[in-house]
VEXDREN-527394 format. One line per 5 residues: their letters; for each residue x, y negated, z of C-alpha. Coordinates in steps of 0.05 Angstrom, whole numbers, plus 5000, padded with zeros to 4 digits. Example, Ala and Ser with C-alpha at 12.3 -4.5 7.8 and 13.67 -1.06 7.14 Angstrom:
AS) 5246:5090:5156 ~ 5273:5021:5143
END
This chain:
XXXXX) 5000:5000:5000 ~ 5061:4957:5015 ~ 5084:4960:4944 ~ 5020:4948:4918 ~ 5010:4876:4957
XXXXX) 5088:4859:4937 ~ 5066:4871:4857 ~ 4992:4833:4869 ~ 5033:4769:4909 ~ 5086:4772:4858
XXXXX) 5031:4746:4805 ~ 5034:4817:4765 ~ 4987:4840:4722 ~ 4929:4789:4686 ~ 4921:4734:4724
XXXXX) 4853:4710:4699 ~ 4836:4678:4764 ~ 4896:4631:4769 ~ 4844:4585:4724 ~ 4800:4547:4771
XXXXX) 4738:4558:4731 ~ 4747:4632:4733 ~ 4769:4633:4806 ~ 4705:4595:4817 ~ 4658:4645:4788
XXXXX) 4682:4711:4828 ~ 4679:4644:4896 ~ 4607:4637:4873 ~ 4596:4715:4857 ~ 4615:4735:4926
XXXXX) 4568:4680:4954 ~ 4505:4702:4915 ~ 4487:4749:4959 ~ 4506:4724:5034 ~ 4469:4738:5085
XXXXX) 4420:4762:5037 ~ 4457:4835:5021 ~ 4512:4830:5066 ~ 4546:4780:5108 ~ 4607:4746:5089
XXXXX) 4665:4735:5141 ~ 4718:4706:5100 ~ 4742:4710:5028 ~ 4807:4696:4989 ~ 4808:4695:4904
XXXXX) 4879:4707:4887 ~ 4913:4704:4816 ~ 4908:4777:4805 ~ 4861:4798:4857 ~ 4820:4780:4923
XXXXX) 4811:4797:4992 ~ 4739:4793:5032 ~ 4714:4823:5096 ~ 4642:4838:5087 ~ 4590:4878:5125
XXXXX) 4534:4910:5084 ~ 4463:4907:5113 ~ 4431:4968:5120 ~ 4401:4990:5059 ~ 4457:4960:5014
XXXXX) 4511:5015:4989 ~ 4578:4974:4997 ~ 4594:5009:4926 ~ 4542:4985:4891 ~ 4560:4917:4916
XXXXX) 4619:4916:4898 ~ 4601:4946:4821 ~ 4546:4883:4823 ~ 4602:4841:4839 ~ 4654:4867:4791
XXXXX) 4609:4862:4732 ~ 4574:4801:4741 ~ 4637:4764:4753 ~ 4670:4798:4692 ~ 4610:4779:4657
XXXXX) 4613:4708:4661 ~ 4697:4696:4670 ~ 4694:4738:4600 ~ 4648:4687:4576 ~ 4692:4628:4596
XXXXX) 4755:4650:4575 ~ 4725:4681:4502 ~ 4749:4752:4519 ~ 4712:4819:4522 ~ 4732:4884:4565
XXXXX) 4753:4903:4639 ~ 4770:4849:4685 ~ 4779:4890:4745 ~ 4816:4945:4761 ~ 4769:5009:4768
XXXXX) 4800:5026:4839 ~ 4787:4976:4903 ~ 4823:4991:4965 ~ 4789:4979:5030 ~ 4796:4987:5109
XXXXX) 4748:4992:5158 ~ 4752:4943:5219 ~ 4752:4971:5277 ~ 4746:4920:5330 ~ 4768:4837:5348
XXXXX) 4834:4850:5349 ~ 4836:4884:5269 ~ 4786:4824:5259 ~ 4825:4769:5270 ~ 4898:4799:5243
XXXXX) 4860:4816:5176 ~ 4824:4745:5173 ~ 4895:4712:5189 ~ 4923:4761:5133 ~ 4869:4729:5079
XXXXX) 4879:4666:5101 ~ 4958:4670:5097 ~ 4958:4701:5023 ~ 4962:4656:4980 ~ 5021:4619:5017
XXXXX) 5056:4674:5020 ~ 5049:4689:4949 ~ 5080:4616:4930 ~ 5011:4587:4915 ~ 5011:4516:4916
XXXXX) 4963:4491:4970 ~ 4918:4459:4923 ~ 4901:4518:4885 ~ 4884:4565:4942 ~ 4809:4583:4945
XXXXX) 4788:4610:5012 ~ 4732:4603:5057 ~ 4707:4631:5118 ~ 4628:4638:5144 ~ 4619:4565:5177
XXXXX) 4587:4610:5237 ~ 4654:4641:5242 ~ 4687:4575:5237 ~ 4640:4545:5293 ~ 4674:4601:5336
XXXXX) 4736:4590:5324 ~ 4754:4644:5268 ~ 4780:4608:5213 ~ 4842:4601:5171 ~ 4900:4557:5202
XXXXX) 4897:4494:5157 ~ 4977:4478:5169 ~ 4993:4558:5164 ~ 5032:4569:5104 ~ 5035:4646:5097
X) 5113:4644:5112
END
């Protein structure tokens, strides 16, 4: 899994989301749904991929989100950038959270990504549930990822 982050950070692979317009559609994708289908904790669009913690409501198969969120968002960043085919890889990885602790070190992970990757501030797109934020679980605004 290590190696795997390393190549993602590095910027490897299509980076169709290093566009603001297309990292804005798979933002807006993961939205859609909030607190509708799931809830949203906190989300992160990389270059090359992104990282969310989500919890499915009962009655929503976290697969089939996912597939809904893969192919709309493919869909539509397609349509902006004049391409056709697969956008996303067809394997996700995921971990279960298993209490506060995980919580909070996988939320300061997300939030630390794209600094660590190199991204210039500017062009980071993150965001956390406001509720969480209320709370006190957000991203560190002066953490760089370093």
């Amino acid at each position: 899994m290590k190696k795997i982050e390393a190549w993602l950070d590095a910027g490897s692979g299509e980076c169709w989301f290093r566009e603001e317009k297309c990292a804005r559609v798979v933002a807006n994708t993961l939205l859609h749904f909030h607190q509708k289908r799931y809830a949203l904790g906190a989300h992160c669009v990389m270059p090359n991929h992104v990282h969310l913690v989500v919890r499915p409501f009962s009655g929503h198969d976290p697969d089939e989100i996912l597939k809904s969120w893969k192919g709309f968002s493919a869909k539509e960043v397609n349509k902006l950038i004049g391409r056709q085919g697969n956008l996303w890889a067809g394997e996700s990885h995921d971990t279960i959270v298993r209490d506060a602790a995980h919580l909070a070190k996988v939320v300061r992970y997300i939030g630390r990504n794209p600094g660590k990757a190199g991204i210039p501030k500017e062009k980071w797109y993150r965001w956390v549930d406001p509720e969480w934020q209320r709370i006190g679980w957000g991203f560190a605004e002066d953490d760089d990822g370093r």
